[in-house]
VEXLUM-764038 format. One line per field, with one value per residue: residue number from 1; residue in three letters; x, y, z of N, C-alpha, C in turn. Coordinates in steps of 0.001 Angstrom, whole numbers. Layout:
num: (NUM; ...)
residu: (ALA; ...)
n_u: (X; ...)
n_v: (Y; ...)
n_w: (Z; ...)
ca_u: (X; ...)
ca_v: (Y; ...)
ca_w: (Z; ...)
c_u: (X; ...)
c_v: (Y; ...)
c_w: (Z; ...)
% end
This chain:
num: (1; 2; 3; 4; 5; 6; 7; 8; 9; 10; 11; 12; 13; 14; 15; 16; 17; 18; 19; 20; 21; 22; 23; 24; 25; 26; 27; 28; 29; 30; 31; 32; 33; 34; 35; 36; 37; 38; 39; 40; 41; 42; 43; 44; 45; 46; 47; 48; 49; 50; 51; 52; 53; 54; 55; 56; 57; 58; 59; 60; 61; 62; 63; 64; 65; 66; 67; 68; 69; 70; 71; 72; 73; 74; 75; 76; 77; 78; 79; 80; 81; 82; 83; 84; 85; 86; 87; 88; 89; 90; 91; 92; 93; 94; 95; 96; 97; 98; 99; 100; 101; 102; 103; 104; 105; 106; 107; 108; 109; 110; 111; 112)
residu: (UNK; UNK; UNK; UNK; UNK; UNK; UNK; UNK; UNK; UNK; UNK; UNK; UNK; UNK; UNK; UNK; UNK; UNK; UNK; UNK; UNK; UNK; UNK; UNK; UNK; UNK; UNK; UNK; UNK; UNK; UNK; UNK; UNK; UNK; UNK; UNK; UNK; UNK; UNK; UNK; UNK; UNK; UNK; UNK; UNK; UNK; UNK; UNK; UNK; UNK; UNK; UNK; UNK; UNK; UNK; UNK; UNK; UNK; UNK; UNK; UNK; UNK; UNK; UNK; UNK; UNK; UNK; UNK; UNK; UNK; UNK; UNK; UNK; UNK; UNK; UNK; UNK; UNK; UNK; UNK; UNK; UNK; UNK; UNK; UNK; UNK; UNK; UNK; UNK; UNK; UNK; UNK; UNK; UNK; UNK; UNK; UNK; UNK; UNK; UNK; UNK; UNK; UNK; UNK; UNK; UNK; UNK; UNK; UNK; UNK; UNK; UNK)
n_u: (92702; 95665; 98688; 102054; 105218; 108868; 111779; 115253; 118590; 118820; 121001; 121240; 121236; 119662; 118724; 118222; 115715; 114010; 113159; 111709; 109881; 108635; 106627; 104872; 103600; 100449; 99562; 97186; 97497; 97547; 98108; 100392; 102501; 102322; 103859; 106322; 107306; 107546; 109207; 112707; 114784; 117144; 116584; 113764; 113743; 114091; 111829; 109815; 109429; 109659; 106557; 105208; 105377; 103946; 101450; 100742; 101003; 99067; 97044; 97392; 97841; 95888; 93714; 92751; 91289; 92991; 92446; 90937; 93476; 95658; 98778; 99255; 101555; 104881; 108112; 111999; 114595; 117796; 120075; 123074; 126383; 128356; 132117; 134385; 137959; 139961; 142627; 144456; 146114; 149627; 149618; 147558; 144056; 140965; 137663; 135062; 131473; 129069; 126550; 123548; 120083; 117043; 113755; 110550; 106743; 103616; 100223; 96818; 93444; 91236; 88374; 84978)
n_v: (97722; 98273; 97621; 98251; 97616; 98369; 96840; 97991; 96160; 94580; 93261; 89898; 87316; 86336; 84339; 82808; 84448; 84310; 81048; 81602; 83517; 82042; 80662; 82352; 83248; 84340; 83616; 84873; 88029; 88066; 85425; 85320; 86987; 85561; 83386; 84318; 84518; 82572; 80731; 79340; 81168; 83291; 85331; 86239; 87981; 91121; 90361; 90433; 92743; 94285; 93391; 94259; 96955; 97131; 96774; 98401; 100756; 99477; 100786; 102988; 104878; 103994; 103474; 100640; 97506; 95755; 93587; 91963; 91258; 90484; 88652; 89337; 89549; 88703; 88967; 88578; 90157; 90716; 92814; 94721; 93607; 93168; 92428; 90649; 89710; 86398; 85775; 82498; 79478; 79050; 81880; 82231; 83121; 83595; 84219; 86287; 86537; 88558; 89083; 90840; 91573; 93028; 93395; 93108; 93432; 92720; 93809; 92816; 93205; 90726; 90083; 90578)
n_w: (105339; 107024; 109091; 109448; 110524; 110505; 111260; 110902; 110032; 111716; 113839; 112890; 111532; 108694; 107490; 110240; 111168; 109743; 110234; 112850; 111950; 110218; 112123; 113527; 111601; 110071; 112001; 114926; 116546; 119130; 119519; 118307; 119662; 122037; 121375; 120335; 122949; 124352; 122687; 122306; 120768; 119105; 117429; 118442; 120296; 119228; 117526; 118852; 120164; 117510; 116692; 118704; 118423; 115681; 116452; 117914; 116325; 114530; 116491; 117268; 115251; 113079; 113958; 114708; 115762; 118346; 119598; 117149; 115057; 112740; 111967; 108607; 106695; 106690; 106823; 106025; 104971; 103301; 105016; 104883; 104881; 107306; 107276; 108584; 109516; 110337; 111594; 110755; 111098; 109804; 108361; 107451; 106067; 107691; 106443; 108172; 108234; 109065; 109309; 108624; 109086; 107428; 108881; 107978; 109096; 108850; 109686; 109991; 109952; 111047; 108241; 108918)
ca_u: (93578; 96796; 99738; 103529; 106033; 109838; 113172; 116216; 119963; 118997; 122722; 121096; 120907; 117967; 117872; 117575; 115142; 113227; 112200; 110592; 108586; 107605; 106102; 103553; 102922; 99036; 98297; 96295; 98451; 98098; 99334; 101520; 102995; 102612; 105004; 107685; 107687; 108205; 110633; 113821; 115548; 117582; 115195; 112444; 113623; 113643; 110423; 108821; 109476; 108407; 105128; 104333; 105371; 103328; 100145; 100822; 100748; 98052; 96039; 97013; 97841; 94770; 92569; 92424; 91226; 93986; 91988; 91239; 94508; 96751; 100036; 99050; 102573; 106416; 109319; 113070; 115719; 119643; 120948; 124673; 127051; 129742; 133412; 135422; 139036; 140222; 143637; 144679; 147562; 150208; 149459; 146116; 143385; 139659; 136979; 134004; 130405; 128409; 125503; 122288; 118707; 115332; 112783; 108937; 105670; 102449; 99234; 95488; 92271; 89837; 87083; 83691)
ca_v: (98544; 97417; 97946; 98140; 97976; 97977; 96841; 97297; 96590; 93766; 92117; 88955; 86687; 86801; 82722; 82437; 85177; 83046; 80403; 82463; 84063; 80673; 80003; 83510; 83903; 83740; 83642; 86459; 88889; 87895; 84093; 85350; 87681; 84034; 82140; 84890; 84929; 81076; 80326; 79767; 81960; 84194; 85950; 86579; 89629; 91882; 90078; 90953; 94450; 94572; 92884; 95296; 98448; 96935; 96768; 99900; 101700; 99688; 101491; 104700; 105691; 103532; 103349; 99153; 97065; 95187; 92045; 91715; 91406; 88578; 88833; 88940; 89456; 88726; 88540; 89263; 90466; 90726; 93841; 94954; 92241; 93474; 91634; 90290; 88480; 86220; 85347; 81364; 79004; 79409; 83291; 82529; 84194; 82992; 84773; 85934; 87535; 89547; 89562; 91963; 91985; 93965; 92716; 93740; 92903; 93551; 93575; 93221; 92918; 90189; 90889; 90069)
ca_w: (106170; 107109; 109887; 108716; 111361; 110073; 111713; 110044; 110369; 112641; 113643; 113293; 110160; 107784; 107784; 111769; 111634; 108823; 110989; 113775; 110870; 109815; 113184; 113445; 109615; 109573; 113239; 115568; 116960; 120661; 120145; 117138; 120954; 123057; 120399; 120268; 124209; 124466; 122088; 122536; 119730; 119569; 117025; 119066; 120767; 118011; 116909; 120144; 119926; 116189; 116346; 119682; 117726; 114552; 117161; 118596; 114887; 114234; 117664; 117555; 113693; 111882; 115041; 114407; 116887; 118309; 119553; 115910; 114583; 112682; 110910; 107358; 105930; 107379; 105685; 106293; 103968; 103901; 104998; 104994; 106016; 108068; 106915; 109364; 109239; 111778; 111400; 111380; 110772; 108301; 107473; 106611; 106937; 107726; 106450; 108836; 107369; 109951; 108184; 109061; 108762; 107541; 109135; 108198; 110063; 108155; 110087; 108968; 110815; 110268; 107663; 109146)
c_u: (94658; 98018; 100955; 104590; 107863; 111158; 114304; 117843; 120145; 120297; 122220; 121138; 119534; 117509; 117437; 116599; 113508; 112664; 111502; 109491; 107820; 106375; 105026; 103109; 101429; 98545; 97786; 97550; 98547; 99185; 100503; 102588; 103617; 103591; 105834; 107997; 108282; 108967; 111768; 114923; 116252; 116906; 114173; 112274; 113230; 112328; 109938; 108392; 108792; 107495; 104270; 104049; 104575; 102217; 100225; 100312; 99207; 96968; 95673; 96997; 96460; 93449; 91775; 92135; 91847; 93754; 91841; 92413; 95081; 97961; 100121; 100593; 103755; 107491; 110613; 113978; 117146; 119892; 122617; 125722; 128618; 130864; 134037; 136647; 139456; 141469; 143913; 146322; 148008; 150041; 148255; 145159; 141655; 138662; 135012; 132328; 129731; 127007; 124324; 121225; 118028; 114428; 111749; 107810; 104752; 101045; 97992; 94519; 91527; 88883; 85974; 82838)
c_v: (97640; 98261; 97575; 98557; 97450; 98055; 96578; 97367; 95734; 92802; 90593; 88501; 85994; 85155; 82255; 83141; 84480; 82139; 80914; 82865; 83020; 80220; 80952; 84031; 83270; 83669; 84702; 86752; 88557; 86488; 84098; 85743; 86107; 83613; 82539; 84662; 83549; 80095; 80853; 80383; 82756; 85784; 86562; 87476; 90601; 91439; 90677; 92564; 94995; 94621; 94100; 96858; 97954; 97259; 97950; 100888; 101182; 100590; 102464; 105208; 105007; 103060; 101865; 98498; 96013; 93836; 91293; 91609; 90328; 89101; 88230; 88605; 89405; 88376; 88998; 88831; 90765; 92329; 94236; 94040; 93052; 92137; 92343; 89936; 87802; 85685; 83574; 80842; 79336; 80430; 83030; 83140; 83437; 84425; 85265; 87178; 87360; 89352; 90412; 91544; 93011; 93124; 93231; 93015; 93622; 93178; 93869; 92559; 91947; 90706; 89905; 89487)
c_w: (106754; 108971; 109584; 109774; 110428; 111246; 110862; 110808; 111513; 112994; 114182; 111833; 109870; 107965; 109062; 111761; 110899; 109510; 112269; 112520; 110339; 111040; 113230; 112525; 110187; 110720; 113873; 116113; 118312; 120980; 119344; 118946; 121745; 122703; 120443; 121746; 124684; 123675; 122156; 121556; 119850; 118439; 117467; 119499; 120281; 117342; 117598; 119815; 118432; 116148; 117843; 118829; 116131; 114995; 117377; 116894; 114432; 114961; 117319; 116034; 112793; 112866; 114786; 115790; 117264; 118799; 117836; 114942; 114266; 111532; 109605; 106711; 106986; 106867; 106087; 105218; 104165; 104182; 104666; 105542; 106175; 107683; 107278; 108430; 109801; 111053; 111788; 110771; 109701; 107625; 106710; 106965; 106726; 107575; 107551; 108455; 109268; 109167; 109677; 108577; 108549; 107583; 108711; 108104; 109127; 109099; 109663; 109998; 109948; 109743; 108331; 107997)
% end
């Protein structure tokens, strides 16, 4: 049994969001919670909120027990990249990518 929380369209980029995910891949869900709350990222927010609403689905929709819990799967993907232009010297023009995220949180209870 599993828990699948998704964020998408995150206006953050998929490689900053990458190393937070490196840091709570594989651990329990409360210190996976601890790690997002004490790092300084700018990642973490939107993690936070994910990994609560991942727990939460696990509670109430698959009736999991949420002490038991560790972030089997995490992964983030490119979304839509917003293109900028910023204007610079000499009629030129500087290009600027926006990029986006999909984030998704997979959760799984220890097997006894």
């Amino acid at each position: 049994m599993e828990s699948r929380a998704t964020a998408k369209y995150v206006r953050i980029s998929p490689r900053k969001v990458q190393i937070v995910l490196d840091l709570i891949r594989k651990q329990p869900a409360d210190k996976a919670m601890a790690i997002l709350r004490h790092t300084p990222k700018a990642a973490c927010e939107p993690l936070e909120k994910l990994l609560k609403s991942a727990m939460a689905n696990a509670e109430n929709n698959h009736n999991m027990d949420v002490g038991n819990l560790y972030v089997a799967e995490c992964y983030a993907g490119a979304g839509p990249i917003l293109k900028r232009i910023r204007p610079r010297a000499h009629g030129r023009a500087y290009h600027i990518y926006k990029r986006t995220s999909h984030i998704t949180l997979v959760l799984k209870e220890y097997e006894d």
